[in-house]
N, C-alpha and C positions, 0 to 999 in steps of 0.2 A: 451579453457582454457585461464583463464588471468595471462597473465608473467608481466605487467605493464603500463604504461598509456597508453592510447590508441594502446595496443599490447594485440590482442585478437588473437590464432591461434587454427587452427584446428590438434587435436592431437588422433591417437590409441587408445583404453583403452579395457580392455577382460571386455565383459559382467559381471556384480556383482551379486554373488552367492547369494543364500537366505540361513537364519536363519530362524526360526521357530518365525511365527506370523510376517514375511514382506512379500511382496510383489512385483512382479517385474514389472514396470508399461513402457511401451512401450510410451515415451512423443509424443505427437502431439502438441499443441504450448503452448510457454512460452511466458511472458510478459515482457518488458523489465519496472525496478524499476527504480524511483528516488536513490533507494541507487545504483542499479548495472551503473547508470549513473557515481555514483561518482567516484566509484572502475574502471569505464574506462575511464575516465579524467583524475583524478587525482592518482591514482592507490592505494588508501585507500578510508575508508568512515567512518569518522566523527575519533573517536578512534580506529576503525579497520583497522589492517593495515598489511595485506596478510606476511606471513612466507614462502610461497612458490606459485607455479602456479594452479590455480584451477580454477570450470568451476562455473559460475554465473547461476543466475535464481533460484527461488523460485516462482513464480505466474506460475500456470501449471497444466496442463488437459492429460489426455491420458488413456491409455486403456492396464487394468490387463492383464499380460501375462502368468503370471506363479503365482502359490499361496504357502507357505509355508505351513510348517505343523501349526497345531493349528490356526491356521487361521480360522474364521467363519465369514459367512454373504458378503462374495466376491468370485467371479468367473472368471475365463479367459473369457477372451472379455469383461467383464464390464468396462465401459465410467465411469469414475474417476474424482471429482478435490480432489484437495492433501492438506493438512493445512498442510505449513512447517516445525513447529515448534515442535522441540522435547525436553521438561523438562524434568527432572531426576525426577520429581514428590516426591522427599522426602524432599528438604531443604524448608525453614522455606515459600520463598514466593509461592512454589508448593500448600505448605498443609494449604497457610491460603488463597488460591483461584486463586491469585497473580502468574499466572504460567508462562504469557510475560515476568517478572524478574525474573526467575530461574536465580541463577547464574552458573547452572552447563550449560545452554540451547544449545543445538546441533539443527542448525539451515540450511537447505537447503542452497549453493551460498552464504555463510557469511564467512564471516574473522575471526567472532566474537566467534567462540568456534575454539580448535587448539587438535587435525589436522581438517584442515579444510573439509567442506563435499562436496563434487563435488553439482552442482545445477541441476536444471532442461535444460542447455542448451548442451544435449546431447540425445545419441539414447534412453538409458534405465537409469532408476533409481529403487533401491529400498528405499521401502518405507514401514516403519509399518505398518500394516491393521488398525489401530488405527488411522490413518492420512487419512485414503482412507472415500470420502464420494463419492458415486455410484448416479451419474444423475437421477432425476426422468425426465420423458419424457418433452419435449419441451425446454430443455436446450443443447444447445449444447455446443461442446467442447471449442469452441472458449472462448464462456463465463464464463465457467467455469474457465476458466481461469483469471477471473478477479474478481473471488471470493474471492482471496486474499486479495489484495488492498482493497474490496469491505470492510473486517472486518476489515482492519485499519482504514476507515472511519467509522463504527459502530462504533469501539470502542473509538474514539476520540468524538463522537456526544455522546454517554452514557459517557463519563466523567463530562459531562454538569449535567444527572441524568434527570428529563424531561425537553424537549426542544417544547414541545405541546404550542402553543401561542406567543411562545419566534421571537424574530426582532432578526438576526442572521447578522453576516457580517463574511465573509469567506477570508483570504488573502491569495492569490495562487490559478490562475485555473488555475494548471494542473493536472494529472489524479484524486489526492487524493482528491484535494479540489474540483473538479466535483461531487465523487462521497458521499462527503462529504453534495454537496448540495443538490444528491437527495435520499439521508440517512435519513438531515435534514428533506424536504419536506415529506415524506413517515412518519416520523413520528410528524408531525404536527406543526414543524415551520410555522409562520404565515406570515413572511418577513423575504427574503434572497435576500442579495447581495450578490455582488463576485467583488473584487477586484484586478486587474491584470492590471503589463503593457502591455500584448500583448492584440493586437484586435482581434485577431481571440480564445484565450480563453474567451474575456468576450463576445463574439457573442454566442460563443457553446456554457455559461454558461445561455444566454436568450434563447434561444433555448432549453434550458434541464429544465426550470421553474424557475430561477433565475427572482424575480421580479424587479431586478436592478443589472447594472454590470459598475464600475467606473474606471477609469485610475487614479491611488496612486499618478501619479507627476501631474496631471491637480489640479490646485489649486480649483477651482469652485469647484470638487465631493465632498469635506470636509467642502462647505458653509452652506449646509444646515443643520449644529448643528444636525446632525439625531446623537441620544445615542442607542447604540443597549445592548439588552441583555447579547449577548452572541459577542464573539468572539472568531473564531478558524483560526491561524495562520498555512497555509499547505503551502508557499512559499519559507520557511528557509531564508528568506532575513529580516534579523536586522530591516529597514526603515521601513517594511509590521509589525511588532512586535509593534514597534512606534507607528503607524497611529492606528493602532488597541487599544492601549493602552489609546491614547487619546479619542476615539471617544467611547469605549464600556461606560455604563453607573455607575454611583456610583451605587457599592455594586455588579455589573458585573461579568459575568466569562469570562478568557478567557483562551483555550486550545492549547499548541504548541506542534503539528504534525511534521511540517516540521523540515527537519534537518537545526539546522542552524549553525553560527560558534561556535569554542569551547569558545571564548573571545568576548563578545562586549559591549556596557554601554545599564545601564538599568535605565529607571527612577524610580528607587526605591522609592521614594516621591510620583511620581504622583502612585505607586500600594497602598500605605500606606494609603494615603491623603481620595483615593477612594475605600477603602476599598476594593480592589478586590481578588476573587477566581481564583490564576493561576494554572493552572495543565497541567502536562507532560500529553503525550501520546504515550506509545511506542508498536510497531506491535499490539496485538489483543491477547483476552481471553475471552472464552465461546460466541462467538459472532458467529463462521463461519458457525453450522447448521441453527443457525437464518438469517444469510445471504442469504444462500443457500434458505431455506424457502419462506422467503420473496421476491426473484429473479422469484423459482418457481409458488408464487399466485398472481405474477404479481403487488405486492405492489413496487418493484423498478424495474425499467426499465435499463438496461444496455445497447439499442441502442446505436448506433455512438459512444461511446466512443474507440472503436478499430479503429486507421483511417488507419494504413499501419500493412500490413503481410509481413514479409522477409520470401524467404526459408532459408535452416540450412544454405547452404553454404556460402550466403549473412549476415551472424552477426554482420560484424563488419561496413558493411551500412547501419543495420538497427538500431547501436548502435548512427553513426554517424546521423542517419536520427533523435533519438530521441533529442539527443543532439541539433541541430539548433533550436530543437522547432518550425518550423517555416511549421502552418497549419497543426499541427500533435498533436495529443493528446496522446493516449496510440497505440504504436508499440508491435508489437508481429513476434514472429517466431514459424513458423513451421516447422516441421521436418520431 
């Protein structure tokens, strides 16, 4: 449970009963988020801002335990990953497709709907049968588990609309903009960078198919006048926003992913001057059986991006582990 910044403790709770058409899912590991980063640093994330102590995690895999009634097409012991996201499906952005901005949205380890919902970093969770997608074989659970993230990155690369041919520059390797670039690549980017200060995300980003990976303060990466198509901003750092903004090309897109502050200056001239296409991108819609899909026919590869496992009782070193960033890409617990 999270009581406030870096104050995560291990706390009781009675198993949670089922209603008709959930499911009681037995968690095996969770992933630790760029957002549950924020909620354990700084003990909100972004406008969400905890009304009381609750347990984080949304990216998560495990195995049905019990079935509700009215329930179909799940069984005790089926191997599960879980899409966190619960809309009310009636208000205006449910019913016009639009269902990442529900504003009613009930969302796994978020702040952001009240009361808030305990997450996946516990023994048992229920969960709709609606949100339950059952492994086809050669996936494991682990991976599963990174199926989440996996459609935030889908869904921020389909903001572009096709991206086949497109010279891409990615700012932020870490988890999202990793899997951002082999989203990109899988579906036919021609040229991807990845731009990051650290050296060991832009090694993992040449190593995952990144045809170039530059350091934002080394002046020389930005000589070479290269204008890219697209840009997608997964760092949340203002400067990464900047460099991006200069360097995408007239008539451009570019996508912010990353959480970045609530206030910071824009150069509204040079977006105007260069006519460009900026667009949000918040969690994911209609994208996770396509993920899933595309995981199982081997068009994206999710190797190495899990580099440390914590057990449960280790959480709040595996919080600290992801925090340093240093040689670690996506951390997960298992339970």
């Amino acid at each position: 449970m999270l009581y406030g910044p870096k104050d995560i403790r291990l706390a009781d709770r009675p198993v949670p009963t089922l209603e008709a058409g959930e499911v009681l899912v037995e968690i095996k590991f969770t992933g630790i988020c760029g957002s549950d980063l924020h909620y354990f640093n700084h003990g909100f994330c972004g406008r969400f801002v905890p009304k009381r102590p609750f347990a984080l995690g949304h990216e998560f895999s495990g195995i049905v335990r019990e079935v509700g009634s009215n329930v179909q097409g799940l069984s005790a012991g089926d191997e599960i990953a879980v899409d966190p996201s619960m809309p009310c499906g009636s208000c205006n952005h449910c019913r016009s497709g639009h269902y990442n901005l529900c504003l009613y949205m009930k969302f796994f380890g978020s702040a952001s709907c009240d009361p808030h919902i305990d997450g996946s970093m516990g023994q048992y969770v229920v969960v709709p049968s609606s949100n339950c997608y059952v492994l086809p074989k050669g996936i494991h659970l682990t991976q599963a588990s990174l199926l989440e993230p996996l459609s935030v990155a889908m869904h921020a690369v389909r903001q572009v609309g096709d991206i086949s041919g497109k010279s891409v520059l990615i700012t932020g390797g870490g988890p999202i903009g990793q899997l951002i670039l082999r989203v990109a690549r899988a579906l036919g980017a021609y040229r991807v960078t990845m731009s990051d200060v650290n050296a060991f995300a832009r090694d993992f980003a040449l190593a995952s198919g990144a045809n170039a990976a530059i350091n934002p303060v080394d002046e020389k990466a930005w000589q070479a006048n290269e204008h890219y198509d697209v840009v997608i901003e997964a760092s949340g750092v203002p400067s990464a926003l900047s460099n991006g903004l200069e360097v995408v090309r007239r008539g451009g897109t570019v996508v912010l992913v990353g959480t970045l502050p609530e206030l910071f200056s824009l150069p509204g001239n040079l977006i105007m001057s260069k006519e460009l296409k900026l667009f949000g991108s918040f969690r994911f819609a209609h994208v996770f059986q396509d993920a899933l899909n595309m995981v199982a026919a081997g068009q994206i590869n999710l190797d190495g991006i899990v580099t440390d496992i914590y057990g449960f009782d280790d959480t709040p070193l595996a919080f600290e582990k992801a925090l340093a960033k240093q040689h670690v890409m996506k951390v997960q617990i298992a339970v």
